[in-house]
N, CA, C and O atoms as a MOPAC input file, in Angstrom:
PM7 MOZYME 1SCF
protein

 N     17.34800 1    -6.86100 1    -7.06900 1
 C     17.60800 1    -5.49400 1    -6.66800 1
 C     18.99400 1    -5.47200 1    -6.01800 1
 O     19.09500 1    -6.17800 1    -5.01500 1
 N     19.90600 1    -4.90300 1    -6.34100 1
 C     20.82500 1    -4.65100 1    -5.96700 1
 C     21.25600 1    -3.59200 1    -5.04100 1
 O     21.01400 1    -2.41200 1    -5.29500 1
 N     22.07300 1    -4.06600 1    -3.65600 1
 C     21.99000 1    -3.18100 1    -2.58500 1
 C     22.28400 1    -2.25900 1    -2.35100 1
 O     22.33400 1    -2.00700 1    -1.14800 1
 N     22.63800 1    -1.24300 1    -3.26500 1
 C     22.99900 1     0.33900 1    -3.32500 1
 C     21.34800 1     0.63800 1    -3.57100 1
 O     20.72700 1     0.98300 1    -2.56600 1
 N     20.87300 1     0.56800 1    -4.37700 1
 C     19.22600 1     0.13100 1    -5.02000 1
 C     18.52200 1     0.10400 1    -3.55300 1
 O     17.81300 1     1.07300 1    -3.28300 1
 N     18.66900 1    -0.99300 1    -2.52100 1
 C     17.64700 1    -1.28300 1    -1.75900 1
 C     17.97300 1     0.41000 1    -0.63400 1
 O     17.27100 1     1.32300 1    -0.19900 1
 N     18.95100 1     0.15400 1    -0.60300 1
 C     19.60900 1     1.66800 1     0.99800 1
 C     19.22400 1     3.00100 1     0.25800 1
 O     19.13000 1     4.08300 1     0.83800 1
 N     19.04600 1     2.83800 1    -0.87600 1
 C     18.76000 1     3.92900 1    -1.26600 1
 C     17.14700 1     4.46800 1    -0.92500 1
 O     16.88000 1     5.58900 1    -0.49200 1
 N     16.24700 1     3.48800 1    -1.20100 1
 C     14.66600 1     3.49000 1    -1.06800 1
 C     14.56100 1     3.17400 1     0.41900 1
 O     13.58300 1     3.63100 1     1.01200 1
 N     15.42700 1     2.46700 1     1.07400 1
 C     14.78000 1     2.18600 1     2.54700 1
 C     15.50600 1     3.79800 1     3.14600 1
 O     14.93500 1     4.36500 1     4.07700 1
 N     16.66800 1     4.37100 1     2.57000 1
 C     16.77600 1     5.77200 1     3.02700 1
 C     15.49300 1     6.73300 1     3.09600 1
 O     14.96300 1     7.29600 1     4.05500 1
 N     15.15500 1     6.71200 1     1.58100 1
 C     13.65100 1     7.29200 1     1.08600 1
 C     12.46400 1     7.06800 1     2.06100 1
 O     11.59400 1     7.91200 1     2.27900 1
 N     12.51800 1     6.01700 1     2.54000 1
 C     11.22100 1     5.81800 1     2.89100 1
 C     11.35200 1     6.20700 1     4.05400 1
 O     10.59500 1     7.07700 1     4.48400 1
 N     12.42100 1     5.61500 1     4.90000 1
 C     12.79300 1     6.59900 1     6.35700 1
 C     12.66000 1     8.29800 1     6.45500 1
 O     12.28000 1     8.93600 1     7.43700 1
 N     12.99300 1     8.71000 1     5.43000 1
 C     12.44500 1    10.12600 1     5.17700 1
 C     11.08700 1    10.63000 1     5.36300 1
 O     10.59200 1    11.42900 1     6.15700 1
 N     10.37500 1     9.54400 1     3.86700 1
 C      9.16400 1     9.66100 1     3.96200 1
 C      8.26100 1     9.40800 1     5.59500 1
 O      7.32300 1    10.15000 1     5.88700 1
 N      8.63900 1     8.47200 1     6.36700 1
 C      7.62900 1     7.74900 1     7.50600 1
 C      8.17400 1     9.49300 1     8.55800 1
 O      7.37000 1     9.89800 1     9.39800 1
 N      9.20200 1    10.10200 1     8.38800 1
 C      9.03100 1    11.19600 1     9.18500 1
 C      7.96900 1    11.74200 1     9.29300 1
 O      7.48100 1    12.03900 1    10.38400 1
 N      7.40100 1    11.97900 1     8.11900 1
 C      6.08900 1    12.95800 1     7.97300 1
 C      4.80200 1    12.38500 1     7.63000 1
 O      3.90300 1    13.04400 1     7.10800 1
 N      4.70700 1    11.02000 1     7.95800 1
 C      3.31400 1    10.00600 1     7.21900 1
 C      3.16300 1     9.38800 1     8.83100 1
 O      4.16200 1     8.74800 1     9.15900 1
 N      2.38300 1     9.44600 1     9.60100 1
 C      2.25800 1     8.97400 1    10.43700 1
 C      0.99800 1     8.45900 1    10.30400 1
 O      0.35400 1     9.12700 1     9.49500 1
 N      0.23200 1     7.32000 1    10.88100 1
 C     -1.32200 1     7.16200 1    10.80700 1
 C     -1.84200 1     6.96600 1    12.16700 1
 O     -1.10500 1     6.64900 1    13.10100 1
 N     -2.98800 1     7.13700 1    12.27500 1
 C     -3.57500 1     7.19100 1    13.69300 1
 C     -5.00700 1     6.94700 1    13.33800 1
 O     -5.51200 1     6.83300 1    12.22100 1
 N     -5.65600 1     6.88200 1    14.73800 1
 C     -7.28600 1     6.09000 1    14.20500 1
 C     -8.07100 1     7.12300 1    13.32500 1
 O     -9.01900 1     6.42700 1    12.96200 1
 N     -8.16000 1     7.71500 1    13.05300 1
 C     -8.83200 1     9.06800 1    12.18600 1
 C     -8.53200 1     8.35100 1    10.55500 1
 O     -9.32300 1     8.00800 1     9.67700 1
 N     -7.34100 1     8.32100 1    10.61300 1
 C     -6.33300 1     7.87400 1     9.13100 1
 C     -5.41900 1     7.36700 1     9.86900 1
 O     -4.80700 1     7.83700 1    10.82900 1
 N     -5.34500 1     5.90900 1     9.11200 1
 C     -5.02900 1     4.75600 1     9.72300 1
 C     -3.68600 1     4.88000 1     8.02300 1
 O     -4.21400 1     5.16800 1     6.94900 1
 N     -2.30300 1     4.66500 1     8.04800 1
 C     -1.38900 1     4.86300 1     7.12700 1
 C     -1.91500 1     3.34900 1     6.15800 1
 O     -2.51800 1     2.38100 1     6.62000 1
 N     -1.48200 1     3.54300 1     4.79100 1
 C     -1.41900 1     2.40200 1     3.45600 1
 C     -0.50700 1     2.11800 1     3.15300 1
 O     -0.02800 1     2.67500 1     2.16500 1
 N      0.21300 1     1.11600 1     3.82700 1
 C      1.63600 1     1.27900 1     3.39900 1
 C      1.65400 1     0.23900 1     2.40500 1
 O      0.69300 1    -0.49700 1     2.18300 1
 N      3.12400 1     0.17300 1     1.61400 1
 C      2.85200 1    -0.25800 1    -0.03900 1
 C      4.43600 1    -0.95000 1     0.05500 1
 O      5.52100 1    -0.37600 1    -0.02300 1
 N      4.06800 1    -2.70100 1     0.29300 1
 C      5.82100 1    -3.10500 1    -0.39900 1
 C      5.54000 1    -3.78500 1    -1.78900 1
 O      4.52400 1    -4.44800 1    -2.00100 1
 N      6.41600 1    -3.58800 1    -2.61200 1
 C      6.70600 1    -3.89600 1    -3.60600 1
 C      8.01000 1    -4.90200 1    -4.09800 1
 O      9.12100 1    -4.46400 1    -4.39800 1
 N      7.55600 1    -6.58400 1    -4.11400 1
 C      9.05300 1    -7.64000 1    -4.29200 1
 C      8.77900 1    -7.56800 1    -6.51000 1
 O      8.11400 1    -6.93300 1    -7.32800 1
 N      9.41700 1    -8.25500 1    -6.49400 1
 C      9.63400 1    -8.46700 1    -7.96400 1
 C      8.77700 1    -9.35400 1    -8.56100 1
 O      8.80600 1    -9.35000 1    -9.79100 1
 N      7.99500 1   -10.14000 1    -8.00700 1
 C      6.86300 1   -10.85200 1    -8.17000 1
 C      5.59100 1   -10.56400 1    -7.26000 1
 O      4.48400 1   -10.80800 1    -7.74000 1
 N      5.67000 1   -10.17500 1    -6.27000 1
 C      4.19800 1    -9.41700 1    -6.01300 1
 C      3.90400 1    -8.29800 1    -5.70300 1
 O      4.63200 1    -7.51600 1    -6.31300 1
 N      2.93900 1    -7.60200 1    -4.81700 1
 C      2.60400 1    -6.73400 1    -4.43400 1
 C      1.55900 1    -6.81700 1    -2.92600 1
 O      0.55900 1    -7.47800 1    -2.64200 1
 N      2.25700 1    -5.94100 1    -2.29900 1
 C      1.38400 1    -6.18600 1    -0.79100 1
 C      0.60300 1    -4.60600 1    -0.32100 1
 O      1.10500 1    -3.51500 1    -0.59200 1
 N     -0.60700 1    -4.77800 1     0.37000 1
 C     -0.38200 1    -3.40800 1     0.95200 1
 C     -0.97000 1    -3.53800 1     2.53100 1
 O     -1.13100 1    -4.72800 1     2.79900 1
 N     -1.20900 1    -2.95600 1     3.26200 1
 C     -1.62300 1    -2.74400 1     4.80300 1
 C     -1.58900 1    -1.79300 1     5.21900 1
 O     -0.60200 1    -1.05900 1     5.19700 1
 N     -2.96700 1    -1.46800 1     5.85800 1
 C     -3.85700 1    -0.81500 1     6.62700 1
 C     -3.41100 1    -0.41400 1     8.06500 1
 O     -3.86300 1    -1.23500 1     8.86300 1
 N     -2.72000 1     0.51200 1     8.64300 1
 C     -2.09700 1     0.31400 1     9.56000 1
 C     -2.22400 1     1.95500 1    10.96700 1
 O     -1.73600 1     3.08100 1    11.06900 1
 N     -3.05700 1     1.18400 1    11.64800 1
 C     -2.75700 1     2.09700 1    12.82000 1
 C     -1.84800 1     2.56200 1    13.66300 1
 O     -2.23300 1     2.13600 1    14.75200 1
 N     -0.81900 1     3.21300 1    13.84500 1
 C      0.37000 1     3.27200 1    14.30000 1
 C      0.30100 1     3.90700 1    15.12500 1
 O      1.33400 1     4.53300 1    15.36300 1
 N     -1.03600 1     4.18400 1    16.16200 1
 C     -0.92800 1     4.30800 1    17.96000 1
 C     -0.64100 1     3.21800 1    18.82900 1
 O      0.07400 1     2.96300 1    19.79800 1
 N     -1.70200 1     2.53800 1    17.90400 1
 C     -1.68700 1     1.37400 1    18.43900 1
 C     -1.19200 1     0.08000 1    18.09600 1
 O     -1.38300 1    -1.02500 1    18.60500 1
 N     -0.24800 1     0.60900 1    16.73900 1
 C      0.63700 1    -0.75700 1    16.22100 1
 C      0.00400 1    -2.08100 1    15.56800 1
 O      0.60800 1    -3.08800 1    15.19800 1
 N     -1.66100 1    -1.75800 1    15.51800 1
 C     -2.29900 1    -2.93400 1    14.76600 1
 C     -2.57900 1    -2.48900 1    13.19200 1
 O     -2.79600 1    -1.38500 1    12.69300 1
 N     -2.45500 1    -4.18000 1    12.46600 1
 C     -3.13500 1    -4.05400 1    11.01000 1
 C     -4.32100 1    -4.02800 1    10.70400 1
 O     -4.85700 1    -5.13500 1    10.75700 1
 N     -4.90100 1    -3.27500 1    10.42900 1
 C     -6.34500 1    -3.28100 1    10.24600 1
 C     -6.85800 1    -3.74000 1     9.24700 1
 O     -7.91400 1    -4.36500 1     9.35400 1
 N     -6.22700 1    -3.54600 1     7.96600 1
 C     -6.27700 1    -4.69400 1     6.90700 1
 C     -4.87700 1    -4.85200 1     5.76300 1
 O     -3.94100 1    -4.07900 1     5.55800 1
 N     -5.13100 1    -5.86900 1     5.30200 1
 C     -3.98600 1    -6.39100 1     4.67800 1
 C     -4.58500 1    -7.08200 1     3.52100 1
 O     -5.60000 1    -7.75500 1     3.69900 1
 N     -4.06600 1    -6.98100 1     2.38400 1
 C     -4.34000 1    -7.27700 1     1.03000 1
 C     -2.94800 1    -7.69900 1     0.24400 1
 O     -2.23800 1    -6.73300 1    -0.03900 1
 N     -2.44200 1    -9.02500 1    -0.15900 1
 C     -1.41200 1    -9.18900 1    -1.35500 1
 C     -2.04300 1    -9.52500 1    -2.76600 1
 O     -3.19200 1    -9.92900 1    -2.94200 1
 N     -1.03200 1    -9.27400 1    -3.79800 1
 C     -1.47300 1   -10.19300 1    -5.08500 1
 C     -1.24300 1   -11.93600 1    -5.00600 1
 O     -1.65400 1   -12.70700 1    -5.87300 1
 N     -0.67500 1   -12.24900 1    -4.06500 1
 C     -0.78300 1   -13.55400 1    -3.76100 1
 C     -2.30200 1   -14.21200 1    -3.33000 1
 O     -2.53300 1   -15.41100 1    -3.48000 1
 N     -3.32300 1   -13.23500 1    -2.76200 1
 C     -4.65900 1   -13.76900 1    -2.08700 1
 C     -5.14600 1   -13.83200 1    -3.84400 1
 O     -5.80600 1   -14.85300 1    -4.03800 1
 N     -4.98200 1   -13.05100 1    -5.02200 1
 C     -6.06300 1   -12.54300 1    -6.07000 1
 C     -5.74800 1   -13.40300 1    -7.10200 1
 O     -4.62200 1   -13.36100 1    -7.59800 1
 N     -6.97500 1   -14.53500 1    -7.67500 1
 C     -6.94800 1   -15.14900 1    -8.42000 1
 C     -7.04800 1   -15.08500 1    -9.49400 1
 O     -8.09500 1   -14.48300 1    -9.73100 1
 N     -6.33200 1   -15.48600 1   -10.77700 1
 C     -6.36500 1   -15.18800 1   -11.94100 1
 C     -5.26800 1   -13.72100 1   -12.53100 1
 O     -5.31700 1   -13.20100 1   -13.64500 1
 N     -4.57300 1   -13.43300 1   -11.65600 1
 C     -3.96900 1   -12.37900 1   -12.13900 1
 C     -2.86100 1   -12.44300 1   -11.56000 1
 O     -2.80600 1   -12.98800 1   -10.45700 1
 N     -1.26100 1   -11.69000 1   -12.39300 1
 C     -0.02100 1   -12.42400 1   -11.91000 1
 C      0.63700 1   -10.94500 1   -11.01600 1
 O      0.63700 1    -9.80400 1   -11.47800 1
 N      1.04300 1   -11.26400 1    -9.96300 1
 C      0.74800 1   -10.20900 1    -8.79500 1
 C      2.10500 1    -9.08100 1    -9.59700 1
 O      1.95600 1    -7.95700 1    -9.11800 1
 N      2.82800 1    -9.09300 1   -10.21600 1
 C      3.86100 1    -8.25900 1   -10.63600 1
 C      3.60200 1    -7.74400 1   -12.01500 1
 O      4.45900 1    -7.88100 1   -12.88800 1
 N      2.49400 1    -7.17600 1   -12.24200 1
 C      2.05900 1    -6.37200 1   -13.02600 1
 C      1.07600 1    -5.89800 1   -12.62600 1
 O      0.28300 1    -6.36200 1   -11.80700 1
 N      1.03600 1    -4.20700 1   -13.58800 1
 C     -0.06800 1    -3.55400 1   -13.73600 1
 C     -1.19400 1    -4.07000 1   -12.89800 1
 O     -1.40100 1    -3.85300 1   -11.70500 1
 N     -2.13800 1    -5.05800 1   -14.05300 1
 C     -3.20900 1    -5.53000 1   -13.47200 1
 C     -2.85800 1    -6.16600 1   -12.25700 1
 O     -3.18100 1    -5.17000 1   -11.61100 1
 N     -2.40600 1    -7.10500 1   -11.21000 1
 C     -1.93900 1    -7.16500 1   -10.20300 1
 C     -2.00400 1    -6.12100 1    -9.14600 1
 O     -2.29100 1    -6.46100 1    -7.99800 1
 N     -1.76800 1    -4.90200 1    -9.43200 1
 C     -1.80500 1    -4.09600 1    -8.72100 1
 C     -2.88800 1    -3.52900 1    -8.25400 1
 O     -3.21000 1    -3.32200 1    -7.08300 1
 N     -3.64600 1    -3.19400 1    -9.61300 1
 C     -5.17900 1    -3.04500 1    -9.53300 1
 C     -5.86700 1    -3.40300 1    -8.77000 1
 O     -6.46700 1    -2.77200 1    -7.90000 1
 N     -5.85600 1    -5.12100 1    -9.15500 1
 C     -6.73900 1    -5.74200 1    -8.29600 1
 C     -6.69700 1    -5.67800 1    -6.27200 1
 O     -7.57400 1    -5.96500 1    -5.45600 1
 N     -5.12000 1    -5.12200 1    -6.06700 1
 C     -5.00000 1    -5.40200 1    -5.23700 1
 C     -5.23600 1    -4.16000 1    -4.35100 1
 O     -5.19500 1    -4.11300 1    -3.12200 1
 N     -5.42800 1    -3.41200 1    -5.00800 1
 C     -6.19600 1    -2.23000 1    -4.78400 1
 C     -7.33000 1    -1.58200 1    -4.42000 1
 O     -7.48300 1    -0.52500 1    -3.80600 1
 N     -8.36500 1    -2.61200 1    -5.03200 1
 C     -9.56000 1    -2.92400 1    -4.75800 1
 C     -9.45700 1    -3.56900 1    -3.64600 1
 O     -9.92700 1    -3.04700 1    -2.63600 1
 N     -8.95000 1    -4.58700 1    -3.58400 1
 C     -8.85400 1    -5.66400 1    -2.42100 1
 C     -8.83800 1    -5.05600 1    -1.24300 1
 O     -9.58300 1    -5.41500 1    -0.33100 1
 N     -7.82800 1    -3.88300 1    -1.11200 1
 C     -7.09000 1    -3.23200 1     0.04900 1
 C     -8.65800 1    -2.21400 1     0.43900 1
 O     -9.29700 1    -2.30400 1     1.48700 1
 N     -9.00700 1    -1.20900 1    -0.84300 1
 C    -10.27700 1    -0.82400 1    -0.20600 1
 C    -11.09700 1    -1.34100 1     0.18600 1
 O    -11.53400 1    -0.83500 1     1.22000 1
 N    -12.03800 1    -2.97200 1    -0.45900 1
 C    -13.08300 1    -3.53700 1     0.25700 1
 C    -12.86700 1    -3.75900 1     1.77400 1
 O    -13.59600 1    -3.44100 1     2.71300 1
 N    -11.75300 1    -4.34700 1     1.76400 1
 C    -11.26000 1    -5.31100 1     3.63700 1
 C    -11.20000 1    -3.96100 1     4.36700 1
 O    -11.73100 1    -3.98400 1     5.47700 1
 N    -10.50900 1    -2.44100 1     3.87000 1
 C    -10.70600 1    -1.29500 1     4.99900 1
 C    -11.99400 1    -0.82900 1     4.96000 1
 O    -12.39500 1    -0.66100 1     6.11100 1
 N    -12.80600 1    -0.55100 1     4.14600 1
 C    -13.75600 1     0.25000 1     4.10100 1
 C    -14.67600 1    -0.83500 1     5.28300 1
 O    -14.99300 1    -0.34400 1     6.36600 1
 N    -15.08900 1    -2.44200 1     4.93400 1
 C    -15.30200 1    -3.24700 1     6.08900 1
 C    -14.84700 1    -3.07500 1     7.10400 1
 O    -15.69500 1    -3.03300 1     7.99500 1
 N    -13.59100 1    -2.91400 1     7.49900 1
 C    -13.14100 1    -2.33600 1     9.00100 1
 C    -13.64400 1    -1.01700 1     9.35700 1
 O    -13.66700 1    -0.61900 1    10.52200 1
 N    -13.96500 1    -0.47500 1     8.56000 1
 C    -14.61100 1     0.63900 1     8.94300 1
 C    -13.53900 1     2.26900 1     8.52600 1
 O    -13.82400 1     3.42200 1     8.85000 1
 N    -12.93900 1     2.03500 1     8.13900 1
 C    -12.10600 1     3.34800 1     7.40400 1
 C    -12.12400 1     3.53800 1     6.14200 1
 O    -11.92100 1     2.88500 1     5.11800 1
 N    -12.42100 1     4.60500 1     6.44600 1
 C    -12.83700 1     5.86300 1     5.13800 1
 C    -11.77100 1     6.37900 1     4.35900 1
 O    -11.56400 1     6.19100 1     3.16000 1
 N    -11.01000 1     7.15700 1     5.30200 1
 C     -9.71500 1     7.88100 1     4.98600 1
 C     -8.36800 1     7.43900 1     5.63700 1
 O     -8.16600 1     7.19700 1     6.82700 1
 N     -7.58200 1     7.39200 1     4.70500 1
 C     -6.16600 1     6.91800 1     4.83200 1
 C     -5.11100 1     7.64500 1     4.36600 1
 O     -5.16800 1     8.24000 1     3.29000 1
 N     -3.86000 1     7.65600 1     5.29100 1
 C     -2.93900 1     8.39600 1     4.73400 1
 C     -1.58800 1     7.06300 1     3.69600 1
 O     -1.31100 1     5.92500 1     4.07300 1
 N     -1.07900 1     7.72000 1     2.51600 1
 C     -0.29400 1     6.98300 1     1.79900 1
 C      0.82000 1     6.65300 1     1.96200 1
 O      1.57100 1     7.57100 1     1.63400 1
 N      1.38400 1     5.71800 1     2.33800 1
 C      2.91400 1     5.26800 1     2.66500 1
 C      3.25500 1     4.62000 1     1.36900 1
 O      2.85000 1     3.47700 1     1.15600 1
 N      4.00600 1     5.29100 1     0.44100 1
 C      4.33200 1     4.78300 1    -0.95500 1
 C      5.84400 1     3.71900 1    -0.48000 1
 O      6.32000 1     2.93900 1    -1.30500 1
 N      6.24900 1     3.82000 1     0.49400 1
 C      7.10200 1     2.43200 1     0.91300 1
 C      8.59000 1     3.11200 1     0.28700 1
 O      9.48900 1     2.32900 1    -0.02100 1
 N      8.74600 1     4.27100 1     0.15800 1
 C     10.22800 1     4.85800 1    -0.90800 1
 C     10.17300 1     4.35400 1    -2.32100 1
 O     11.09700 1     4.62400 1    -3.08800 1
 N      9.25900 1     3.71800 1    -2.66900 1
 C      8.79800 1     3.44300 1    -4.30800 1
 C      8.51100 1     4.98600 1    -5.11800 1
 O      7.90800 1     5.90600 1    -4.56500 1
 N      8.91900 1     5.04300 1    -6.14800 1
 C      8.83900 1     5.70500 1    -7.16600 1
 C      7.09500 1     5.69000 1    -7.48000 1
 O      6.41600 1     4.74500 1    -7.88100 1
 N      6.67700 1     7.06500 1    -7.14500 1
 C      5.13500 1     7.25800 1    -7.39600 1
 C      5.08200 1     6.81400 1    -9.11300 1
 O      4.92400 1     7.69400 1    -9.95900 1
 N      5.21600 1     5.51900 1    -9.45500 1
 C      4.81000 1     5.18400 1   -11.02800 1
 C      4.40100 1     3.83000 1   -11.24400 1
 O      4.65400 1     3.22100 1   -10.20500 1
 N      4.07700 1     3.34500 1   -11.78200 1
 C      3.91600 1     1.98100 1   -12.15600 1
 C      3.18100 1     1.56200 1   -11.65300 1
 O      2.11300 1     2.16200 1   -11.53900 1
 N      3.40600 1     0.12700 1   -11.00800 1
 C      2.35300 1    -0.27200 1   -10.08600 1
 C      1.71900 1     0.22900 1    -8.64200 1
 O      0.72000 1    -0.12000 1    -8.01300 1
 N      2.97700 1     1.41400 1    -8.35600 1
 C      2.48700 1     1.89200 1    -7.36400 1
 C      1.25900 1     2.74000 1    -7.07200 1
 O      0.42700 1     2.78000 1    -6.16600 1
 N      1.51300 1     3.49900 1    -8.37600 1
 C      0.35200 1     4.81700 1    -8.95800 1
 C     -0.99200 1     3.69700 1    -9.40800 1
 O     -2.18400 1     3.99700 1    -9.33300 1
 N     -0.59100 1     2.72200 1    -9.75200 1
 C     -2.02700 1     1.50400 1   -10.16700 1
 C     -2.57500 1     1.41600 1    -9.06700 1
 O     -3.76600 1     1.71500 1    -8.97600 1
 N     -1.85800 1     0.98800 1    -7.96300 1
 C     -2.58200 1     0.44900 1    -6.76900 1
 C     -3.32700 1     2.00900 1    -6.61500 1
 O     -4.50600 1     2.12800 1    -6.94800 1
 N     -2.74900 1     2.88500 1    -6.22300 1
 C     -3.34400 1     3.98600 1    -5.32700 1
 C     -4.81300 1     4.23300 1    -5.80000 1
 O     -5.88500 1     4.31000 1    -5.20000 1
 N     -4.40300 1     4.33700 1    -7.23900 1
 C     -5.98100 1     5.00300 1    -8.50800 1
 C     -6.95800 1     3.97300 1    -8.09000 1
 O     -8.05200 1     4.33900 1    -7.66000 1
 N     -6.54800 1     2.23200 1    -8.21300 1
 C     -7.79000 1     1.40700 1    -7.62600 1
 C     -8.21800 1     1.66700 1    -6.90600 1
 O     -9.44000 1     1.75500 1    -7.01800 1
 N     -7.50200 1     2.05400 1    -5.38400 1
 C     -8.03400 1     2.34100 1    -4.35500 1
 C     -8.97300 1     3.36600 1    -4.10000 1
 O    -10.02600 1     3.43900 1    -3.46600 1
 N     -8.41800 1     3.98800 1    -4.64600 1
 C     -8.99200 1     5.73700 1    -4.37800 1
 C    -10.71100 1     5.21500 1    -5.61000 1
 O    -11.82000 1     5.67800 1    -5.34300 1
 N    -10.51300 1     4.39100 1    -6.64100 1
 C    -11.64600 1     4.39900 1    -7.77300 1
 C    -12.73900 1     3.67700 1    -6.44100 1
 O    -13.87400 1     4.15300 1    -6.39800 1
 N    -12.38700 1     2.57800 1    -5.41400 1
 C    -12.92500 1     1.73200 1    -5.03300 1
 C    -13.54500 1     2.56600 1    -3.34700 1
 O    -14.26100 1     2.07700 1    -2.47300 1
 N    -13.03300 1     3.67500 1    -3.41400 1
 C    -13.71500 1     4.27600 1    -2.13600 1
 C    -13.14100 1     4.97700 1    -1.32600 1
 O    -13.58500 1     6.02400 1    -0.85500 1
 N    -11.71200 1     4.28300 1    -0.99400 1
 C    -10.44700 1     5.15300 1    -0.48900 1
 C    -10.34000 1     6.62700 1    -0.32600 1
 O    -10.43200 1     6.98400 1    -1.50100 1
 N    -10.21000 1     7.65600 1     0.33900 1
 C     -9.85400 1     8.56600 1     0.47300 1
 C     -8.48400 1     9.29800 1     1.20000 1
 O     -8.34200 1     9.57300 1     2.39100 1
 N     -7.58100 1     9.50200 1     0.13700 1
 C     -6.42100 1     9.76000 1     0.40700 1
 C     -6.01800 1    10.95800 1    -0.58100 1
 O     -4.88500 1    11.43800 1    -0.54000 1

């Protein structure tokens, strides 16, 4: 990624976190995206803790920078919150382009229980 590329999305996303805040009610999903995996976390931001955390690095059998990758990690992210005990979450797409693997992860989530 080249750094006109990165200031551009970390601009984006500074935009975006203006208006995405999470709190214990809805705890934020925030979403990074490297070139080989995919991460996401569960995140209370009163109180600055992770409540859960899911990469394609934990998910076996599947290569974390694709599609399926994302999926899975999607699921992942709903089982470990819905266990912590949250229902509803607000979406921190990270200044990523709502497409690809990003829109994969969300649909798992949301298929797996998520409410966002």
């Amino acid at each position: 990624m080249n750094v006109k590329r990165k200031e551009t999305r970390l601009r984006i996303h500074e935009r975006i976190r203006k208006r995405v805040d999470g709190n214990s009610d809805r705890p934020r999903m925030s979403i990074y995206r490297s070139g080989q995996h995919i991460y996401a976390q569960v995140i209370d931001d009163t109180k600055g803790h992770t409540l859960a955390s899911a990469s394609s690095l934990k998910v076996e059998g599947v290569k974390g920078g694709t599609v399926e990758g994302a999926v899975a990690v999607g699921k992942l992210i709903a089982e470990k919150a819905k266990a912590a005990g949250v229902e509803k979450v607000v979406f921190d797409r990270g200044g990523y382009i709502y497409h690809g693997r990003i829109k994969a992860l969300a649909d798992a989530a949301r298929e797996a229980g998520l409410d966002f």
